[in-house]
TINU-703207 format. One record per atom (N, C-alpha, C): residue in one letter; atom name; x, y, z. Coordinates in steps of 0.001 Angstrom, whole numbers, always signed. Layout:
REM TINU-703207
{site a CA {X Y Z}};
...
END
This chain:
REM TINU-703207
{site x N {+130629 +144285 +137762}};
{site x CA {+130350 +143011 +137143}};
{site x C {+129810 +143192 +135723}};
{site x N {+129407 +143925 +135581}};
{site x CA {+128395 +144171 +134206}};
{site x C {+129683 +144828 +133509}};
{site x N {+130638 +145631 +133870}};
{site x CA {+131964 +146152 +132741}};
{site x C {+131976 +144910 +132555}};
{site x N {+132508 +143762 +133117}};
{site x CA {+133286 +142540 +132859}};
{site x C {+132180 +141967 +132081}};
{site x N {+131334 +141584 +132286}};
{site x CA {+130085 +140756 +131169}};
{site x C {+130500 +141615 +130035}};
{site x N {+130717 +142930 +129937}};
{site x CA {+130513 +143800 +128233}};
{site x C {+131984 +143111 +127852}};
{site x N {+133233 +143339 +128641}};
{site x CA {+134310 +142957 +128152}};
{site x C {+133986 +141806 +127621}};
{site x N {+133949 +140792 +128395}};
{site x CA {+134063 +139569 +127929}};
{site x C {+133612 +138875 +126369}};
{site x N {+132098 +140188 +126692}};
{site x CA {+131279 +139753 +125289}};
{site x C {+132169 +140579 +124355}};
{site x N {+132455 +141494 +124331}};
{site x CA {+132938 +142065 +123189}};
{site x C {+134801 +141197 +122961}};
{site x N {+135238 +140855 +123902}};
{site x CA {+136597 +139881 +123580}};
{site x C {+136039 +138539 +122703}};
{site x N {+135060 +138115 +123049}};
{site x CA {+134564 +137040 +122265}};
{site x C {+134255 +137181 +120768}};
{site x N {+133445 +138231 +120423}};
{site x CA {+132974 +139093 +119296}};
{site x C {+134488 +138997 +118883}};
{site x N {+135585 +139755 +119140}};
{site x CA {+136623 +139742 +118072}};
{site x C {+137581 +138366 +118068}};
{site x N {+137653 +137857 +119239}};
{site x CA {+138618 +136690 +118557}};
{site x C {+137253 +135515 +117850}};
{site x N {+135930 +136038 +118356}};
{site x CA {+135179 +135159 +117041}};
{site x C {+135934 +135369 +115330}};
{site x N {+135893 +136542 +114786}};
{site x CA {+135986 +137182 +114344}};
{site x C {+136963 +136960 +113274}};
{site x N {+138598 +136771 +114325}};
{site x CA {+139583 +136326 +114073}};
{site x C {+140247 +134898 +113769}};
{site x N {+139077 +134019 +114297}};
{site x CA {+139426 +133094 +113759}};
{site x C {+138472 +132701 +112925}};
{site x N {+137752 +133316 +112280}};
{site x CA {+136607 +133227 +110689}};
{site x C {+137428 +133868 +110020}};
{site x N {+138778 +134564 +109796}};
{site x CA {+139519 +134773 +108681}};
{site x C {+139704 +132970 +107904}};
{site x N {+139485 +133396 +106608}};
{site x CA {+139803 +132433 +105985}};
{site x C {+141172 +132526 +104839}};
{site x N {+141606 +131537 +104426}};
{site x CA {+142852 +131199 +103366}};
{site x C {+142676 +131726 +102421}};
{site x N {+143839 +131686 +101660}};
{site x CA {+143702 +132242 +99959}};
{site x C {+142900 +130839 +99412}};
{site x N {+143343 +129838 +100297}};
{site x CA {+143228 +128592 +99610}};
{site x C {+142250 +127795 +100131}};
{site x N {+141390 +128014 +100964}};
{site x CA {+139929 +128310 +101433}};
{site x C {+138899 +128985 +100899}};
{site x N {+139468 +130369 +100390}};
{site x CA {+138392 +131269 +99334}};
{site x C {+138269 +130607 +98200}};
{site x N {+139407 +130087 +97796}};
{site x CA {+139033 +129570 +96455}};
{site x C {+138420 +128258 +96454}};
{site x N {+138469 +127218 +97367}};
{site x CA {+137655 +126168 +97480}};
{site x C {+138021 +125018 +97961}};
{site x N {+139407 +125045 +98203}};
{site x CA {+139889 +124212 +99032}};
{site x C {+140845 +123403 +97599}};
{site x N {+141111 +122134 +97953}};
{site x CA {+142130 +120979 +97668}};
{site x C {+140709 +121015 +95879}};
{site x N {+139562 +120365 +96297}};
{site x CA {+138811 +120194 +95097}};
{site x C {+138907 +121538 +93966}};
{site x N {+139081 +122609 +94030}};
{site x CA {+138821 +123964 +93306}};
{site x C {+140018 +124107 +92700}};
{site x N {+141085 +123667 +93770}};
{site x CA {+142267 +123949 +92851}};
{site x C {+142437 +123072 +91497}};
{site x N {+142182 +121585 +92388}};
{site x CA {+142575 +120712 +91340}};
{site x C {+141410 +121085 +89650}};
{site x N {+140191 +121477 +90063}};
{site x CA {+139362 +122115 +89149}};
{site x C {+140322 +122987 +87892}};
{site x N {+140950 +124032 +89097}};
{site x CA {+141539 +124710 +88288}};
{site x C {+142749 +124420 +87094}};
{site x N {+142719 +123690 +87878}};
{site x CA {+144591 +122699 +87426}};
{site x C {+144426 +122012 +86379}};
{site x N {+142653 +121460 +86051}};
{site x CA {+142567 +120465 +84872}};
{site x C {+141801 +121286 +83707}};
{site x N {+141364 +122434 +84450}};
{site x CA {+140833 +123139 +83535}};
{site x C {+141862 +124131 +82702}};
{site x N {+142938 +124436 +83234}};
{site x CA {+143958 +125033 +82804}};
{site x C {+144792 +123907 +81644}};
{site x N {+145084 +123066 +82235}};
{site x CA {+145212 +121844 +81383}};
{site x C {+144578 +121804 +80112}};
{site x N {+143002 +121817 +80449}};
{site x CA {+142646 +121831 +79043}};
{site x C {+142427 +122851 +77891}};
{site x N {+142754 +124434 +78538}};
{site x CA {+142875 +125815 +78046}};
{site x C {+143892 +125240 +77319}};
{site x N {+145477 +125145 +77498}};
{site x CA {+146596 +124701 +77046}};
{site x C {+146314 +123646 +75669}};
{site x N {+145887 +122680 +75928}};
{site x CA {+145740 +122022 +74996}};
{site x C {+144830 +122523 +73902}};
{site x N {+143892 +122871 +73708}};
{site x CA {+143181 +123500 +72537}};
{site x C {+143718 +124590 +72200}};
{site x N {+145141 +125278 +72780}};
{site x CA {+145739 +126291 +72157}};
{site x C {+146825 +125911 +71643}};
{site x N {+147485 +126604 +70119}};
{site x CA {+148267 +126020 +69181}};
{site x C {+149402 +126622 +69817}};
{site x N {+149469 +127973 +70452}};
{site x CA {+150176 +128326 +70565}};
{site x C {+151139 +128373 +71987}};
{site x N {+150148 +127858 +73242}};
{site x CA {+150603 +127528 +74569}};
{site x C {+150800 +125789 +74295}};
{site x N {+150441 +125202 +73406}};
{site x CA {+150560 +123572 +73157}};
{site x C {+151882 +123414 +73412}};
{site x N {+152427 +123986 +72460}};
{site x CA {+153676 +124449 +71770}};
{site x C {+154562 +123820 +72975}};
{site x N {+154850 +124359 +73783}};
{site x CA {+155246 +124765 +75073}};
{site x C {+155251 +123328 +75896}};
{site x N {+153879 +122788 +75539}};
{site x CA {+154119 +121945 +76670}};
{site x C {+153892 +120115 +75772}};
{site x N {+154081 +120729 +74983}};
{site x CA {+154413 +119375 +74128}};
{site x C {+154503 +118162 +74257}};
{site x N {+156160 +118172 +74662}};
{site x CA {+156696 +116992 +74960}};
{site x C {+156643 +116940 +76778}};
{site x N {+156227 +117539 +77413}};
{site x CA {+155586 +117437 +79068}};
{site x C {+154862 +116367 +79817}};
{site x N {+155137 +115617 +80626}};
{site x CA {+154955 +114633 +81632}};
{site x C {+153620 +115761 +81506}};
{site x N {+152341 +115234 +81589}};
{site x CA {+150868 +116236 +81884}};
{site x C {+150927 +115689 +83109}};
{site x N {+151026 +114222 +83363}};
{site x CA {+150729 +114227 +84990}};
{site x C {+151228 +114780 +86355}};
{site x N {+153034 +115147 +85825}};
{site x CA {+153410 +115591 +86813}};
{site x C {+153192 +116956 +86604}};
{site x N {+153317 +117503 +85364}};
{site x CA {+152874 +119136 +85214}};
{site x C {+151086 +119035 +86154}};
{site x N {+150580 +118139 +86144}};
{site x CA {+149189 +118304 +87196}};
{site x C {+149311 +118408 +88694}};
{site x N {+150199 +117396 +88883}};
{site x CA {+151048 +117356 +90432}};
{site x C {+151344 +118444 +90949}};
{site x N {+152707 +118856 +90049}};
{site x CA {+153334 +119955 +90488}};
{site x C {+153013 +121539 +90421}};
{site x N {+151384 +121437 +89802}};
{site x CA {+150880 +122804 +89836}};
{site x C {+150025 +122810 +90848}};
{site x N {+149529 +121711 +91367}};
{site x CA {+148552 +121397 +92146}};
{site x C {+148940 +122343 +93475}};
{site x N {+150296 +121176 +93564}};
{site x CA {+151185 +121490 +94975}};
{site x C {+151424 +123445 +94825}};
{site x N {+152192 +123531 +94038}};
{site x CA {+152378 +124882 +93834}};
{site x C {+151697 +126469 +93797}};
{site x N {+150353 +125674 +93513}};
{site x CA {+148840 +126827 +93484}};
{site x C {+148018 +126599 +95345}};
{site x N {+148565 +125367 +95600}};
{site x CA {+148286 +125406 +96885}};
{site x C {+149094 +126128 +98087}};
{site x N {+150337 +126110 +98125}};
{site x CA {+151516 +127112 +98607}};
{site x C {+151069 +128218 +98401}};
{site x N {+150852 +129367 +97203}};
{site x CA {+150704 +130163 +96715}};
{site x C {+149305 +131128 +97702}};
{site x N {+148419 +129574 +97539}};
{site x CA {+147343 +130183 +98599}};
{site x C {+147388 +130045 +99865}};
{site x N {+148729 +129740 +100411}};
{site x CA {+148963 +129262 +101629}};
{site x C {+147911 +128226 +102443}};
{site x N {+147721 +126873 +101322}};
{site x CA {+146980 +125664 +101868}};
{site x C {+148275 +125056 +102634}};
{site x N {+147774 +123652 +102404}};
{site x CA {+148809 +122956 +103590}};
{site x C {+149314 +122156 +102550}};
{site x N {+150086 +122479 +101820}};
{site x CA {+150861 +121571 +101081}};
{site x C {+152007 +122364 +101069}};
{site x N {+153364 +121094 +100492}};
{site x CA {+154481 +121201 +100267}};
{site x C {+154873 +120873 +98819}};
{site x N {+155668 +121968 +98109}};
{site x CA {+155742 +122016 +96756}};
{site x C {+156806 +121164 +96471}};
{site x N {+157188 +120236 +95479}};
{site x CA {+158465 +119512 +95910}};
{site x C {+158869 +119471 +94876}};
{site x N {+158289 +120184 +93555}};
{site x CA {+159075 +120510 +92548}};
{site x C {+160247 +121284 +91846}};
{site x N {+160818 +121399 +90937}};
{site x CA {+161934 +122333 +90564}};
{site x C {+161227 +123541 +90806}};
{site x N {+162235 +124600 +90805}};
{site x CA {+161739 +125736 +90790}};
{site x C {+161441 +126694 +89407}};
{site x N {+160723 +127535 +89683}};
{site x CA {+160333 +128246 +88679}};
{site x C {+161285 +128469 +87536}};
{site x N {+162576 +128679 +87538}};
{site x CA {+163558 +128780 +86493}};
{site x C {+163733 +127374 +85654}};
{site x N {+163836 +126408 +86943}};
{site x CA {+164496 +125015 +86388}};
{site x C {+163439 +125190 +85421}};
{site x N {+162011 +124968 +85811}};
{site x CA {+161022 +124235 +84913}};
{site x C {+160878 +125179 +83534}};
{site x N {+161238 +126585 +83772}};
{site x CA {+161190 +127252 +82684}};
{site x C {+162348 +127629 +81915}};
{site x N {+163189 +127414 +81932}};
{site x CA {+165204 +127036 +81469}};
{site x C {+165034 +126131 +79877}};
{site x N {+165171 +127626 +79205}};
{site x CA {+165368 +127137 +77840}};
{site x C {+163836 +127131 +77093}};
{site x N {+163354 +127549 +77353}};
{site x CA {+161897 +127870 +76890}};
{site x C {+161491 +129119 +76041}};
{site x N {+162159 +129812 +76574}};
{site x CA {+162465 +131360 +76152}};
{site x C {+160745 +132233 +75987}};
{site x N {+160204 +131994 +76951}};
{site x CA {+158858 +132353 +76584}};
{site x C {+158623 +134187 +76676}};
{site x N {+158259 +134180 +75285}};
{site x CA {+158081 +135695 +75240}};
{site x C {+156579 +136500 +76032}};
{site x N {+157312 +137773 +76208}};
{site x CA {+155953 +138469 +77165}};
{site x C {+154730 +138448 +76492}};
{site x N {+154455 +137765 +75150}};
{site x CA {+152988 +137949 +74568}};
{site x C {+152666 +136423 +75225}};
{site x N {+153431 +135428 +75035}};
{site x CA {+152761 +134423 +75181}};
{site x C {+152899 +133944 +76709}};
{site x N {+153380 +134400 +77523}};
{site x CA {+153305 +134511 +78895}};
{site x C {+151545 +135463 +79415}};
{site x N {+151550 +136384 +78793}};
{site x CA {+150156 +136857 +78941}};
{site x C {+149195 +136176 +78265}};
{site x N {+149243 +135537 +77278}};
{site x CA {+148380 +134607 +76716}};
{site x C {+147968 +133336 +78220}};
{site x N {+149796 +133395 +78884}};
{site x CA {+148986 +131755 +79198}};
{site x C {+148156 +132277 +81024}};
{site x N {+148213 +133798 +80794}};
{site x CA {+147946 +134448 +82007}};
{site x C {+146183 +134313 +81790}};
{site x N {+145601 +134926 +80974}};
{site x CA {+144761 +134481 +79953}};
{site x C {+144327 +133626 +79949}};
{site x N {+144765 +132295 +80322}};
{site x CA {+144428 +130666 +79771}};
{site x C {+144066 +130731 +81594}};
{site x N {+144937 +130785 +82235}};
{site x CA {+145014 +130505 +83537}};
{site x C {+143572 +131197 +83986}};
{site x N {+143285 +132830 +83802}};
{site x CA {+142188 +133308 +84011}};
{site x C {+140821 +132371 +83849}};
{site x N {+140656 +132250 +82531}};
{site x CA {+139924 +131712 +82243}};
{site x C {+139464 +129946 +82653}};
{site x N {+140736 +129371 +83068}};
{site x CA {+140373 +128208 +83596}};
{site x C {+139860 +128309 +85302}};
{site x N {+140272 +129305 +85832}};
{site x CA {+139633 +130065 +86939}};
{site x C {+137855 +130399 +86966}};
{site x N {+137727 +130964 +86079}};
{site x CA {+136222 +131353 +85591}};
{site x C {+135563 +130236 +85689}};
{site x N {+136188 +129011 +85060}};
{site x CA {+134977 +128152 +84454}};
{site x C {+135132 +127316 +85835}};
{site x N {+136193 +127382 +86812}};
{site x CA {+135697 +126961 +88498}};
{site x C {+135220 +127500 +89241}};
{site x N {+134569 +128283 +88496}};
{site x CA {+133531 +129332 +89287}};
{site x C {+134061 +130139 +90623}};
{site x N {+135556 +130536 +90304}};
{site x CA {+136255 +131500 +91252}};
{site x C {+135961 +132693 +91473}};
{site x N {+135842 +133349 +92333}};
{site x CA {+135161 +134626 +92047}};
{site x C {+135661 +135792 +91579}};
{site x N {+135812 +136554 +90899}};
{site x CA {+136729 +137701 +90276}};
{site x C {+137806 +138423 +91365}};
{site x N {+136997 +138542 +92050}};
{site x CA {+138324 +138979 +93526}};
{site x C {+138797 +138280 +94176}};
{site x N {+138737 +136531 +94265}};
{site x CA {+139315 +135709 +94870}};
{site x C {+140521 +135535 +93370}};
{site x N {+140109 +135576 +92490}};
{site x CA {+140824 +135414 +91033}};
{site x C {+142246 +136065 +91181}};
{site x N {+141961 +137849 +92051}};
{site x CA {+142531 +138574 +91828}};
{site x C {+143609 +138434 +93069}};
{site x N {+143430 +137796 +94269}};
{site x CA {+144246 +137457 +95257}};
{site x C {+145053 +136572 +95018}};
{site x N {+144675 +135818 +93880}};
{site x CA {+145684 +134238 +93497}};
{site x C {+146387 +134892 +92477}};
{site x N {+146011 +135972 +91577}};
{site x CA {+147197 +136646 +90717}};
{site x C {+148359 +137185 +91553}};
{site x N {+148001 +137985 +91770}};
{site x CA {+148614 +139036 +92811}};
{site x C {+149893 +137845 +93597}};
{site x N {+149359 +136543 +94260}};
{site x CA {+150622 +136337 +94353}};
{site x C {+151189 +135599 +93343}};
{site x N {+150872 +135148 +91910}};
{site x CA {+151929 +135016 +91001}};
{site x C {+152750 +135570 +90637}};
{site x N {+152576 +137184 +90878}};
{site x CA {+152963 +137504 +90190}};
{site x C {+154460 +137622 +90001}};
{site x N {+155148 +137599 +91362}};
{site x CA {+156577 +137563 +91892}};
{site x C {+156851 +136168 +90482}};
{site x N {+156592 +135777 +90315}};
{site x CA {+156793 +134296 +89561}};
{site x C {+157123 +134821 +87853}};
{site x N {+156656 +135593 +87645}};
{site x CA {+156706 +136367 +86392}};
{site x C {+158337 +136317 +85749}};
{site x N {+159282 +136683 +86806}};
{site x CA {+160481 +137167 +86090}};
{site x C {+161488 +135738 +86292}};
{site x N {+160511 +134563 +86864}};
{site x CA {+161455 +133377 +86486}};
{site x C {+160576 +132475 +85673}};
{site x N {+159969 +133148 +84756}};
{site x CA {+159029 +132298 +83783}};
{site x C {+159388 +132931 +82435}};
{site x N {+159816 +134008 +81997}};
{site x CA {+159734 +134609 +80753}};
{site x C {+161504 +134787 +80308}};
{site x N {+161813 +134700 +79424}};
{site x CA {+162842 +134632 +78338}};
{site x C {+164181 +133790 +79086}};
{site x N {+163753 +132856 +79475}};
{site x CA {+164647 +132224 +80485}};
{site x C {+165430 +131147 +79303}};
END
């Protein structure tokens, strides 16, 4: 009887355990953190002459929408992205590898100021990064 009491306790201990894993999109703060991120990135963009550029003539609201949705996927929240895809939206832009790291840069930093944590920062890069080769000289 007492093996079975240790089992039991120690089966409990790990599927405790297992279900306290949390999201990409949980670490970072949920639905509120992203959108943090999303307006703070927003406003990186705009005080730069050179990522402005870029988004110029851009719907801002749906570019807010559709990053929203998209940074939430990414962290595997519960949303559905329902925008073009990475090429469509970047097709004819021709964005060179300096200013793609610039807006990597912008993105960082609008991260920071939502008080993300440097290694949660680094889990939400990591999966952009696949995204890289349908964003640049397209």
């Amino acid at each position: 009887m007492k093996k079975f009491a240790t089992l039991c306790f120690i089966f409990s201990l790990l599927t405790g355990c297992a279900s306290t894993q949390m999201s990409l999109y949980d670490e970072l703060g949920g639905k509120d953190t992203v959108a943090q991120i999303v307006d703070n990135f927003i406003h990186e963009i705009e005080y730069n002459k050179t990522m402005f550029t870029y988004f110029a003539e851009s719907d801002i609201e749906r570019f807010r929408e559709k990053l929203n949705e998209h940074l939430c996927l990414l962290a595997n929240g519960p949303c559905t992205y329902t925008g073009d895809t990475m090429e469509q939206v970047h097709a004819g832009m021709n964005i060179s590898e300096s200013d793609f790291n610039l807006g990597v840069d912008l993105f960082i930093a609008a991260m920071t100021k939502a008080n993300v944590p440097h290694t949660v920062q680094n889990k939400l890069l990591a999966k952009m990064v696949p995204t890289r080769k349908e964003i640049i000289y397209l």
